[in-house]
C-alpha positions in Angstrom: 152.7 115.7 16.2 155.3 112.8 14.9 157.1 113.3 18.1 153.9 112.8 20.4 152.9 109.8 18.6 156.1 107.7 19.0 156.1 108.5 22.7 152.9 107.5 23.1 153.5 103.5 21.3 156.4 103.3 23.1 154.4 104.1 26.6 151.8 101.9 25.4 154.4 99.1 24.4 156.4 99.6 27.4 153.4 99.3 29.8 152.0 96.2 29.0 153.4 93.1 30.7 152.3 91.2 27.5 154.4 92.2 25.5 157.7 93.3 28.3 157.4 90.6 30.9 158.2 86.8 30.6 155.0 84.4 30.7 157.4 81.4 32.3 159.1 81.8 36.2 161.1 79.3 37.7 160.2 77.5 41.0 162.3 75.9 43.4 160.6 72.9 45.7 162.2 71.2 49.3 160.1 69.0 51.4 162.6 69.9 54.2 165.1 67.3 55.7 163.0 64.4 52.9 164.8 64.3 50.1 163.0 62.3 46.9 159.5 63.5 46.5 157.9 63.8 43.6 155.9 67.2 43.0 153.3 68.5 40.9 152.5 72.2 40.4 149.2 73.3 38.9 147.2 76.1 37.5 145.0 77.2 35.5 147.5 77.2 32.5 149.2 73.3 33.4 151.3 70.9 35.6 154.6 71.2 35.9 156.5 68.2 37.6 159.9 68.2 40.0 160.8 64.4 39.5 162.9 64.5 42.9 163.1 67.3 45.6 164.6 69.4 46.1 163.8 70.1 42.5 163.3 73.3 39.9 160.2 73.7 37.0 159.9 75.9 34.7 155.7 77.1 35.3 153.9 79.4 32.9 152.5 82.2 34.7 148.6 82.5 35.7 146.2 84.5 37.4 145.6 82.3 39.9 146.5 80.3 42.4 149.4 78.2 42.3 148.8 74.4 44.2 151.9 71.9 45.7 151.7 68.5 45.5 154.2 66.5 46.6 154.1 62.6 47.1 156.6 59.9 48.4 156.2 56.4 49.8 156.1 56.2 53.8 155.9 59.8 54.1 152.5 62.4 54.6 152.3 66.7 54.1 153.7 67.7 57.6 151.9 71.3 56.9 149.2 70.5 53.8 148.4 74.3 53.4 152.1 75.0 52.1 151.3 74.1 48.9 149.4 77.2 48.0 150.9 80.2 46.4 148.6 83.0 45.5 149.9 84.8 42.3 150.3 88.8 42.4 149.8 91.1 40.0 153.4 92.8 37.9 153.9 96.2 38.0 153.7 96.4 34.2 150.5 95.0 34.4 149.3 98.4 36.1 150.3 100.2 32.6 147.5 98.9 31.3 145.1 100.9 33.1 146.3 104.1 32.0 147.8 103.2 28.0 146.0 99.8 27.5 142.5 99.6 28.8 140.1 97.1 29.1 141.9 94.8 26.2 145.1 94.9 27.6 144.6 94.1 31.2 142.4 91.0 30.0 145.0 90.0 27.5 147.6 90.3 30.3 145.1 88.1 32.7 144.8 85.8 29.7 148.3 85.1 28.8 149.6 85.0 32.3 152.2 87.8 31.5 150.7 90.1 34.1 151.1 88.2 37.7 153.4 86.8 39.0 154.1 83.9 42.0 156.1 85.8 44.6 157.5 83.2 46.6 159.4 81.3 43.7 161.1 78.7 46.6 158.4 76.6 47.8 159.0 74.8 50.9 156.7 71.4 51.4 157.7 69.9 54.8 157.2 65.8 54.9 157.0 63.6 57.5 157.5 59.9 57.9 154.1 57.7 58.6 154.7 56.3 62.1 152.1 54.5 64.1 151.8 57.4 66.6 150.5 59.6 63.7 147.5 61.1 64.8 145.6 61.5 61.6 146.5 58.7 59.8 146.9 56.5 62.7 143.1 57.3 63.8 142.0 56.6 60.5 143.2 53.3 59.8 142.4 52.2 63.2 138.6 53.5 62.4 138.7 51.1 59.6 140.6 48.0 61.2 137.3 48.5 64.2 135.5 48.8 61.4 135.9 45.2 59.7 136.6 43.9 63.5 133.1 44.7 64.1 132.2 43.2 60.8 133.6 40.0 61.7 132.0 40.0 64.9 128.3 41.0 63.3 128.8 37.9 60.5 129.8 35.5 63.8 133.6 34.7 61.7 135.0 35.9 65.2 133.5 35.9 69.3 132.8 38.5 71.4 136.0 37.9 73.5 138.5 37.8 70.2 136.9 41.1 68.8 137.5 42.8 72.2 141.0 41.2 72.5 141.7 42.6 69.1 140.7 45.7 70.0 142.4 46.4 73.0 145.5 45.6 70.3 144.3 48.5 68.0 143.5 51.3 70.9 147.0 50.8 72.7 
């Protein structure tokens, strides 16, 4: 009876990711061929900061979703929806549901020691701000009309400098 006992803690011990599995993982970030960015990664447990790409943190594990951020002057997310990860449940996790239960799977959940980020290198492509920038081009030039038209409504500027100005912004 002794015997049976001691297998059974050790198969509970062994199958919960709690108590076998690190709650930290190391992620790598690039912002391809930009080098200097500055990136925060967040969850549900913190934010976790690579000074200057390419870059390594240290991020406690959650049960959740993992979100990129990365940031430098003159330069824009070349593909924003890179900086998701969606965490993954460890295989020691899945000892709770036979030895564990209810309690352990949650305390797993809670603690973060039972998923896991899969991809630990991140890659968040930048790209230089240029004039011919589509999206951010667009919207500053929607704003410039914007307090063109302004101008033109409060009588600062004529009819003939507002157009001239912008035939300047459309081309």
């Amino acid at each position: 009876m002794k015997f049976y006992f001691i297998i059974f803690i050790f198969l509970i011990l062994n199958n919960c990711a709690s108590i076998s599995e690190s709650k930290n993982q190391s992620m790598s970030v690039t912002t391809g061929e930009i080098t200097g960015a500055m990136c925060t990664l967040s969850n549900s447990k913190g934010s976790y900061y690579v000074n200057s790409t390419p870059g390594s943190v240290m991020v406690r594990n959650a049960c959740d979703q993992l979100t990129v951020t990365c940031s430098k002057k003159g330069y824009i997310p070349a593909n924003p929806s890179a900086g998701s990860i969606q965490d993954k449940s460890k295989g020691m996790a899945w000892g709770n549901i036979i030895f564990g239960g209810i309690i352990g799977i949650a305390v797993d959940r809670q603690t973060g020691a039972g998923c896991t980020y899969p991809q630990q290198n991140i890659m968040f492509p930048m790209q230089k701000i240029s004039g011919d920038n589509n999206n951010i081009g667009s919207n500053n030039n929607i704003e410039k009309l914007k307090d063109l038209k302004e101008l033109l409504d409060a009588e600062i500027i004529t009819q003939e400098e507002f157009d001239n100005a912008k035939k300047q912004i459309l081309n």
